[in-house]
C-alpha positions in Angstrom: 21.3 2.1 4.8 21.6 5.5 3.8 18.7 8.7 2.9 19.0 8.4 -0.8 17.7 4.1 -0.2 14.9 5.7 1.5 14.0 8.1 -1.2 14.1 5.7 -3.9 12.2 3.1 -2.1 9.5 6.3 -1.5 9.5 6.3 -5.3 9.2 2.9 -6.0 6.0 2.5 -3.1 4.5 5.5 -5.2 5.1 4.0 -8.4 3.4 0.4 -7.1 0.5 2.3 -6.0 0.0 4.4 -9.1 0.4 0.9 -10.7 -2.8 -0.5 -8.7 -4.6 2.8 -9.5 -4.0 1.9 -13.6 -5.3 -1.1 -13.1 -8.3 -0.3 -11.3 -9.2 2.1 -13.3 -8.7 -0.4 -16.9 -11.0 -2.7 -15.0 -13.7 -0.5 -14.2 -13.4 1.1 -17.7 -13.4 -2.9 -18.7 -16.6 -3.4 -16.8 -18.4 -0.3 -18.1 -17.3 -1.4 -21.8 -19.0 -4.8 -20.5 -21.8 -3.7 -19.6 -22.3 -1.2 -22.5 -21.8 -4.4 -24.9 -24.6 -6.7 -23.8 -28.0 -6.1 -25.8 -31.5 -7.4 -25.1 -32.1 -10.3 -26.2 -35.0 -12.7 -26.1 -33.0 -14.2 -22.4 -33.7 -11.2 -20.9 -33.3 -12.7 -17.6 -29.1 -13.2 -19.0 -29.0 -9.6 -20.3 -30.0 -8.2 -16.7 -27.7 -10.7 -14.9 -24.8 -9.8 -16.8 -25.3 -6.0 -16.6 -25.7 -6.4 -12.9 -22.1 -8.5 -13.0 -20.5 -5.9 -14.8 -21.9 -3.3 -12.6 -20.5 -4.8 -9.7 -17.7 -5.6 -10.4 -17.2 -1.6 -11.4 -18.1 -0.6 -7.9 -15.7 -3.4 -6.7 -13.0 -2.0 -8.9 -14.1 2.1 -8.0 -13.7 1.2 -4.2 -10.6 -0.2 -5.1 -9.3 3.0 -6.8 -10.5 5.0 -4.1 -8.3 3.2 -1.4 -5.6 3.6 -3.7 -6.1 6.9 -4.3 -6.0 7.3 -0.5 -2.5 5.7 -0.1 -1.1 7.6 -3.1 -2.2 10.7 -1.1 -0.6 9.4 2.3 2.8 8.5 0.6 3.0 11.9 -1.0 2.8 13.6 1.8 5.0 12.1 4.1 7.7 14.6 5.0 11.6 13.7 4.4 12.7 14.0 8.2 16.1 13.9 10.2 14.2 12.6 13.4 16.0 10.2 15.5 12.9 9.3 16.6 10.2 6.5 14.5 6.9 8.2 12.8 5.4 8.0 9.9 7.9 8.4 7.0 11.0 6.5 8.7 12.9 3.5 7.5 13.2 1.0 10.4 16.7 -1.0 10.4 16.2 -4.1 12.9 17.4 -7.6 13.4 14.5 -9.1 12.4 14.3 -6.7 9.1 13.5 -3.6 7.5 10.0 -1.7 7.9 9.3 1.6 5.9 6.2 3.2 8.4 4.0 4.7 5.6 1.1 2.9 3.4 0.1 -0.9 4.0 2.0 -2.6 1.2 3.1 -5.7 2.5 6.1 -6.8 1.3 8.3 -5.5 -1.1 11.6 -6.4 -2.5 13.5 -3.4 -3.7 17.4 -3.1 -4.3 17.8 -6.8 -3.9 16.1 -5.9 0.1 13.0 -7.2 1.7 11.2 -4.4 3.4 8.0 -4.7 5.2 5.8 -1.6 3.5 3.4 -0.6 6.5 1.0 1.5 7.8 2.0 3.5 11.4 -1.6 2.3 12.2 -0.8 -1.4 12.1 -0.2 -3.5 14.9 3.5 -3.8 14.6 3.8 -0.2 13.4 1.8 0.8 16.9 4.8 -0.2 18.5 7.5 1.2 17.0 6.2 4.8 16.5 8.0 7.0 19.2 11.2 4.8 19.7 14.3 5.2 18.5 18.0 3.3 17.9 18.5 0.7 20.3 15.2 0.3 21.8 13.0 -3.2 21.3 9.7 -3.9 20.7 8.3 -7.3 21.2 5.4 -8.3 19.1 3.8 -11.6 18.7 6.6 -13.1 21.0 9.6 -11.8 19.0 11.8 -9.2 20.0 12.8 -6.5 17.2 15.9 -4.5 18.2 16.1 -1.4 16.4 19.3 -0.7 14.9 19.1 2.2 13.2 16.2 4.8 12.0 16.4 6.8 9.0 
């Protein structure tokens, strides 16, 4: 693996996030348009029902947007480091796989590579912040050697 891998995949987590953040905010607009669409009718008891669906499901989609507002913040200001050492912003080379420590993503396939998108705050993450090449971690009764950290 190499820096510019690492840079692109900071991209692609950015543009995944900004993704989610679209989408939230079509569904809320979605949900206000909804809303705005139902008239009184003589079931008045539907009218309210479905203005109170709609206007949940905007707060629903708003808290959404929030959070990903949040990680879109986190990822951008991760710094582009030459530590030797694993915090936030490095890509994690083990035997087991790849981890990026930076926003909870999950999974992500990128370049044809599986990398686990994670948080520094995550269990797994816990462990790995402060070591370096060579050292293992062992979490849920697997041993992760790391090989190299970018």
């Amino acid at each position: 693996m190499n820096k510019d891998f690492k840079t692109r995949l900071k991209n692609h987590c950015k543009e995944i996030v900004v993704q989610k953040i679209k989408s939230a905010e079509e569904a809320m607009n979605s949900a206000q348009n909804s809303a705005n669409a139902e008239t009184r009718s003589t079931a008045g008891d539907k009218h309210d029902t479905a203005r109170a669906m709609a206007h949940l499901e905007k707060e629903k989609m708003g808290e959404q947007l929030s959070q990903n507002l949040q990680l879109l913040r986190v990822i951008e200001e991760l710094k582009e480091n030459d530590e030797t050492t694993i915090g936030p912003g490095s890509l994690v080379v083990t035997n087991v796989g790849m981890y990026y420590l930076s926003i909870s993503l999950g999974q992500v396939t990128f370049d044809n590579q599986l990398v686990f998108v994670i948080s520094t705050q995550s269990p797994i993450g816990k462990l790995f912040v402060g070591k370096s090449q060579n050292d293992e971690v062992t979490f849920n009764g697997r041993k992760f050697t790391v090989k190299e950290v970018l």
